[in-house]
VMD Tcl script that draws the C-alpha trace (Angstrom):
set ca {
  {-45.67 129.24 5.84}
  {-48.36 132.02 6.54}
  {-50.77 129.72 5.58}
  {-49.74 127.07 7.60}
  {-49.30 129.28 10.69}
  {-53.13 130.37 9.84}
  {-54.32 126.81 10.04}
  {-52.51 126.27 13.02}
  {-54.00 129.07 15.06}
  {-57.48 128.02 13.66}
  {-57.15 124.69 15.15}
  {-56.05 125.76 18.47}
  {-58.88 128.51 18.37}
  {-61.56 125.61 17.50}
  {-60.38 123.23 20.68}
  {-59.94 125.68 22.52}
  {-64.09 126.41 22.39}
  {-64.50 122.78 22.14}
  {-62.84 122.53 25.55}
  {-64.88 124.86 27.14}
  {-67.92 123.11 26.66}
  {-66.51 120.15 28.84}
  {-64.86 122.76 31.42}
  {-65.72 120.86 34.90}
  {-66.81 123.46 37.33}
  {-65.71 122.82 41.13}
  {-67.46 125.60 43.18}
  {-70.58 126.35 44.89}
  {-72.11 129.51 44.24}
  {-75.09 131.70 42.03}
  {-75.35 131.23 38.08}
  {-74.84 135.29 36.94}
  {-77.79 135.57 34.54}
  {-77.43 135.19 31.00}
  {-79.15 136.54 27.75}
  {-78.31 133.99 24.91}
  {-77.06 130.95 24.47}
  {-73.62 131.01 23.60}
  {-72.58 133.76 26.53}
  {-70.02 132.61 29.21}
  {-70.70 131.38 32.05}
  {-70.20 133.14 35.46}
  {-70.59 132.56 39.15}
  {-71.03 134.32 42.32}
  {-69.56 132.60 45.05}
  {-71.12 135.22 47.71}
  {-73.64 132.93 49.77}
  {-75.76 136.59 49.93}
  {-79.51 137.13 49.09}
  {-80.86 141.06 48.83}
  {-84.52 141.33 49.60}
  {-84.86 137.11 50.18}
  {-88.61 137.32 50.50}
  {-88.81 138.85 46.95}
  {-86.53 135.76 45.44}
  {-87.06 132.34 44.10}
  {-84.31 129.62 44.79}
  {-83.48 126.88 42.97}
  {-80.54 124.88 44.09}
  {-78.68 122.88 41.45}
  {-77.28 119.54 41.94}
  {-74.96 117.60 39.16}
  {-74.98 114.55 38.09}
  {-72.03 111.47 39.05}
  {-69.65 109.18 37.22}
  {-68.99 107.07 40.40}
  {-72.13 106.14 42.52}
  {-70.87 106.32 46.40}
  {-67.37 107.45 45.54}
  {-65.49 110.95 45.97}
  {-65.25 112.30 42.50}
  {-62.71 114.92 41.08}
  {-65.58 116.90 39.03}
  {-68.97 118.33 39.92}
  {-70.50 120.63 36.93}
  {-69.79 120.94 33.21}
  {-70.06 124.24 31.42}
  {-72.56 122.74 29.10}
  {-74.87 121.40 31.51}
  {-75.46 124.78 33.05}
  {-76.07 127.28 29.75}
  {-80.18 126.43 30.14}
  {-80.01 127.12 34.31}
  {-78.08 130.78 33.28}
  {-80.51 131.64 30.72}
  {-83.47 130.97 33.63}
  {-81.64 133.10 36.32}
  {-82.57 136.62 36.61}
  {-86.38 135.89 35.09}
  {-89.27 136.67 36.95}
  {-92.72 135.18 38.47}
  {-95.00 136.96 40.34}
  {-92.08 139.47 40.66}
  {-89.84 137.19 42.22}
  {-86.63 136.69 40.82}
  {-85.33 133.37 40.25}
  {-81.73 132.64 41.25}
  {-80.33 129.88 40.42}
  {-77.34 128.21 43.16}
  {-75.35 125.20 42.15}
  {-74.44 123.17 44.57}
  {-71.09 120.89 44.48}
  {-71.00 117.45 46.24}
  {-68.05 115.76 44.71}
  {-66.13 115.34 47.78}
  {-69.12 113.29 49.46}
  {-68.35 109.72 49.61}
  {-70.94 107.11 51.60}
  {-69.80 104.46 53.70}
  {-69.89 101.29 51.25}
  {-67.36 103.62 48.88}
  {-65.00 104.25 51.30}
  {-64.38 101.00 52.35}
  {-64.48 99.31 48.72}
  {-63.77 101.86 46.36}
  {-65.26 102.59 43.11}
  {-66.52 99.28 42.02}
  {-68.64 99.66 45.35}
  {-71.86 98.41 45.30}
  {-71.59 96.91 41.72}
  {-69.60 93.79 43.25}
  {-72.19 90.41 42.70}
  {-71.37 89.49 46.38}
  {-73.14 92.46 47.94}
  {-76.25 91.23 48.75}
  {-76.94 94.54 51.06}
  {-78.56 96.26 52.89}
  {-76.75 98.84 52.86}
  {-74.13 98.91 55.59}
  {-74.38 102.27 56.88}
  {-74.97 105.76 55.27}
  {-74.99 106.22 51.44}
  {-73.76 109.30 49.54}
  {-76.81 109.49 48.28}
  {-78.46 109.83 51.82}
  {-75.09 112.66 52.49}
  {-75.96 114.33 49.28}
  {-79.93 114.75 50.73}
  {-78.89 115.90 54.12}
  {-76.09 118.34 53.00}
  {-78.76 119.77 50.56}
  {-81.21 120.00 53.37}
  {-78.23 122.06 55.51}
  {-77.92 124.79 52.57}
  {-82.22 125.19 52.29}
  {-81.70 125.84 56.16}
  {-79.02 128.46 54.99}
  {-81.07 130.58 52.52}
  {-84.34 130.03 55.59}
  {-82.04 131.72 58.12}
  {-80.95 134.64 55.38}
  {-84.37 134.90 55.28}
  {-86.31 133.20 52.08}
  {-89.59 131.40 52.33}
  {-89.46 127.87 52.26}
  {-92.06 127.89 49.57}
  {-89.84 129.86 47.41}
  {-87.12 127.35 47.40}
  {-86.67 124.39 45.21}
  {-84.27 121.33 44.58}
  {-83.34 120.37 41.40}
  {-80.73 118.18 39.51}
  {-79.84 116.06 36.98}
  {-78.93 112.23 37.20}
  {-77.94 111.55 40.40}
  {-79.08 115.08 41.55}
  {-82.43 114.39 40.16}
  {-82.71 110.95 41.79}
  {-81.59 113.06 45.29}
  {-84.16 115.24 44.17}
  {-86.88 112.97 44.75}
  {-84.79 111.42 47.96}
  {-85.31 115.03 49.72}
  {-88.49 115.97 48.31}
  {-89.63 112.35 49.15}
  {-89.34 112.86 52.87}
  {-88.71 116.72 53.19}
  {-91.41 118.04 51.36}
  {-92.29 120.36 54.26}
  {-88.88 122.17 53.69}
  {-89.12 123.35 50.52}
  {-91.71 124.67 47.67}
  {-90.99 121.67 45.32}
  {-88.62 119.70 43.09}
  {-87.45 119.69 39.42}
  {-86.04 116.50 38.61}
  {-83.82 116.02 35.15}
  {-83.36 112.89 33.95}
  {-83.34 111.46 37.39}
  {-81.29 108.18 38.00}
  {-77.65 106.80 39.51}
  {-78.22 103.14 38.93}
  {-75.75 103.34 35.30}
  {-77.31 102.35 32.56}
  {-80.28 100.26 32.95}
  {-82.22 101.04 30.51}
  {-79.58 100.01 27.57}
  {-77.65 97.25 29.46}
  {-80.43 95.45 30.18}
  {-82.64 95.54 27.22}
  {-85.79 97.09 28.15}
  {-87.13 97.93 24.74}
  {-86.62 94.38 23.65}
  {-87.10 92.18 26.63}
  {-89.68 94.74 28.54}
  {-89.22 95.90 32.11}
  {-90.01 93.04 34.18}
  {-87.44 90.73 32.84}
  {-85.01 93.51 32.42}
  {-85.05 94.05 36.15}
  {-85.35 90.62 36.81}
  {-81.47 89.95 35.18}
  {-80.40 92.89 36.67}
  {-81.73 91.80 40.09}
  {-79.45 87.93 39.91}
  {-76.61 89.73 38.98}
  {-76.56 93.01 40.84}
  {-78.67 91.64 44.37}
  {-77.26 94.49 46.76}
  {-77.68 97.70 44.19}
  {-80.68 96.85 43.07}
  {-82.50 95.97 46.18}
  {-80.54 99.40 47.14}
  {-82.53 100.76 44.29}
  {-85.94 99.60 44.53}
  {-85.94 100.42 48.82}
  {-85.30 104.15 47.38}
  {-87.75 104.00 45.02}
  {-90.76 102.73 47.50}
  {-89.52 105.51 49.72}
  {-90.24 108.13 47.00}
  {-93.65 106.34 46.43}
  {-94.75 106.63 49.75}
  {-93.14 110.57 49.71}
  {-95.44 111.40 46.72}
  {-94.25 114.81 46.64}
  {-95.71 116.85 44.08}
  {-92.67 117.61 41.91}
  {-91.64 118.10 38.42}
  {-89.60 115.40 36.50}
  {-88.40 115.19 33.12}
  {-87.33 112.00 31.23}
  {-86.51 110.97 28.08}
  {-87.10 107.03 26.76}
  {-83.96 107.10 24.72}
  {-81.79 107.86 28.03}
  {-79.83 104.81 28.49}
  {-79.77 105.16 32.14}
  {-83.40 104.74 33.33}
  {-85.08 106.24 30.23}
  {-87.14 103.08 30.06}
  {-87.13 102.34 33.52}
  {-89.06 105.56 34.70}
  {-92.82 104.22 34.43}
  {-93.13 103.02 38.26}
  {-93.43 107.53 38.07}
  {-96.97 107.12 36.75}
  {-98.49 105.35 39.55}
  {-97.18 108.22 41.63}
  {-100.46 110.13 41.84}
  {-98.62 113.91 42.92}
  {-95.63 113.32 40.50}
  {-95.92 115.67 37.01}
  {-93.64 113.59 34.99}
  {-93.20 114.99 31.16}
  {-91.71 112.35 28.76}
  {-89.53 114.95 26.67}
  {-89.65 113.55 23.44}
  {-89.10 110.44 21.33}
  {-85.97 111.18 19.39}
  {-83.43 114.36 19.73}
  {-85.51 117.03 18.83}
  {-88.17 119.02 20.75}
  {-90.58 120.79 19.80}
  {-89.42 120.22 15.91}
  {-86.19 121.49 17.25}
  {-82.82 119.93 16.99}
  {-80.86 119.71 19.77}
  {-77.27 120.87 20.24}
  {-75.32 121.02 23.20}
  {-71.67 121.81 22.41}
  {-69.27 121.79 20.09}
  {-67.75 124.92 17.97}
  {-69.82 127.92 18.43}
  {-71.88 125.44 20.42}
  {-73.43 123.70 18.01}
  {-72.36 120.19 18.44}
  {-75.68 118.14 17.51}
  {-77.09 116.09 20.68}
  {-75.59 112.55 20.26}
  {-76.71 111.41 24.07}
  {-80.15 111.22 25.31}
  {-79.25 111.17 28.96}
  {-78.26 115.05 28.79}
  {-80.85 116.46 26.33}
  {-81.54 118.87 29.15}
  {-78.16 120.52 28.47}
  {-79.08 120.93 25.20}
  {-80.44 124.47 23.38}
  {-84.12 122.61 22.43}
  {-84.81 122.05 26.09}
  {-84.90 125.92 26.29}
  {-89.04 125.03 25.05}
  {-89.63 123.71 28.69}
  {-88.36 126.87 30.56}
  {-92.04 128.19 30.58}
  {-93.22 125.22 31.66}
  {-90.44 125.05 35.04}
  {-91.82 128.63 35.46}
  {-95.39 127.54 35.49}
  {-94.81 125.15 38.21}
  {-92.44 127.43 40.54}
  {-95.67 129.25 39.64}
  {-98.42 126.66 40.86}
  {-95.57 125.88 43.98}
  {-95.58 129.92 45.42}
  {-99.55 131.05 45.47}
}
mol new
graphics top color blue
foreach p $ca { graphics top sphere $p radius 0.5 }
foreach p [lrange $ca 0 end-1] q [lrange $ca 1 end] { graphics top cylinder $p $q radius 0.2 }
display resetview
């Protein structure tokens, strides 16, 4: 019976941590710093800088399971371990803090009117009839860089950053704000579902990919490819990672290379970096990376950290 109660409490002990790792996050506010990997994660929800000219921020943007919708979530636990571990470090004596920014709520105008299926409906031919949440998720970040300006931080010292859809609205702002920040970090940027895997890329290549995707998708993916000559013509110089085994536009990120101020690093070809495997979760976690799209969650993508810090670097002369 001992035994069996033993197992029992195990088990709950084990989901428990699992759990955790997928613990949505609903909150705006500062990552507290964190030394290794496997610490919990905290946040400040004081909107308050001390000594704002001697700190760097970066403000955080999550990804989205529903493209012009309100969603229920914002952040996972997991996706935020690497941004804690870069809080609190320093560059040129500036401290980085790191502010994650929750836009859940944020709906655009197509959404509201026909609900999560949206702008994936054949019949939408666009344009788009109105404002986007993508074009709400870009102003409202503009509002809070206005926020830290007026408590009295540089606008050099301040970047966007995000993953998914926040790193597609990374290169939205950046694209035509440039002048209101120091730069952009872009992970895995892209809120067009999965592409890259749907459509075949590695097998059919990337013009006839696009070209299916165009007959049966018209509206979204004229949608797409506007946003995409905007950020052309933006040609901010930012920093964007991507990964060809992402299924949502790992394969669909090359148009980046003819962007002359873009610093686009492919992270790898497989799950590992560096030699490292990647884990992201899991018990103790140590759940081995199983999804491409989120390697930048994972503990191997801690190898790039000098390489965000060299940028902010190259950004704040």
């Amino acid at each position: 019976m001992k035994k069996i109660f033993l197992i029992i409490v195990t088990l709950i002990l084990t989901t428990n941590v699992y759990a955790n790792s997928n613990e949505s996050i609903k909150k705006n506010g500062f990552l507290i710093p964190t030394n290794k990997w496997k610490d919990k994660i905290k946040i400040d929800e004081n909107f308050k800088v001390n000594n704002p000219e001697d700190k760097i921020i970066i403000i955080y943007n999550h990804g989205s399971d529903g493209n012009d919708v309100k969603l229920k979530d914002c952040f996972w636990i997991r996706e935020l371990r690497n941004w804690a571990q870069l809080a609190g470090d320093k560059i040129n004596g500036m401290e980085i803090m790191v502010y994650i920014h929750c836009q859940g709520q944020l709906e655009g105008d197509l959404g509201a009117k026909l609900g999560k299926i949206g702008m994936w409906m054949k019949k939408w031919e666009g344009p788009y009839p109105g404002t986007s949440k993508m074009d709400r998720r870009v102003e409202g970040n503009l509002e809070v860089v206005k926020k830290f300006v007026n408590l009295g931080v540089p606008k050099k010292q301040i970047f966007m950053s995000g993953h998914s859809c926040g790193g597609w609205a990374t290169l939205r702002l950046t694209a035509k704000y440039m002048n209101e920040v120091g730069g952009g970090i872009s992970l895995m940027p892209g809120c067009f579902w999965n592409l890259s895997k749907k459509y075949k890329v590695k097998k059919v290549g990337y013009e006839k990919a696009m070209e299916k995707f165009h007959k049966k998708y018209p509206g979204m993916a004229e949608w797409r490819q506007a946003q995409i000559s905007l950020i052309k013509e933006g040609n901010a110089p930012i920093l964007i990672f991507t990964h060809p085994m992402d299924h949502f536009e790992g394969l669909t990120s090359d148009w980046m290379d003819d962007v002359p101020n873009f610093n686009r690093v492919v992270v790898s070809e497989n799950k590992k970096v560096n030699g490292k495997s990647c884990n992201t979760a899991g018990s103790n976690w140590e759940e081995p990376l199983k999804n491409a799209h989120i390697i930048n969650y994972a503990d191997c993508f801690i190898h790039y950290h000098s390489l965000i810090k060299e940028y902010i670097a190259s950004r704040i002369k």
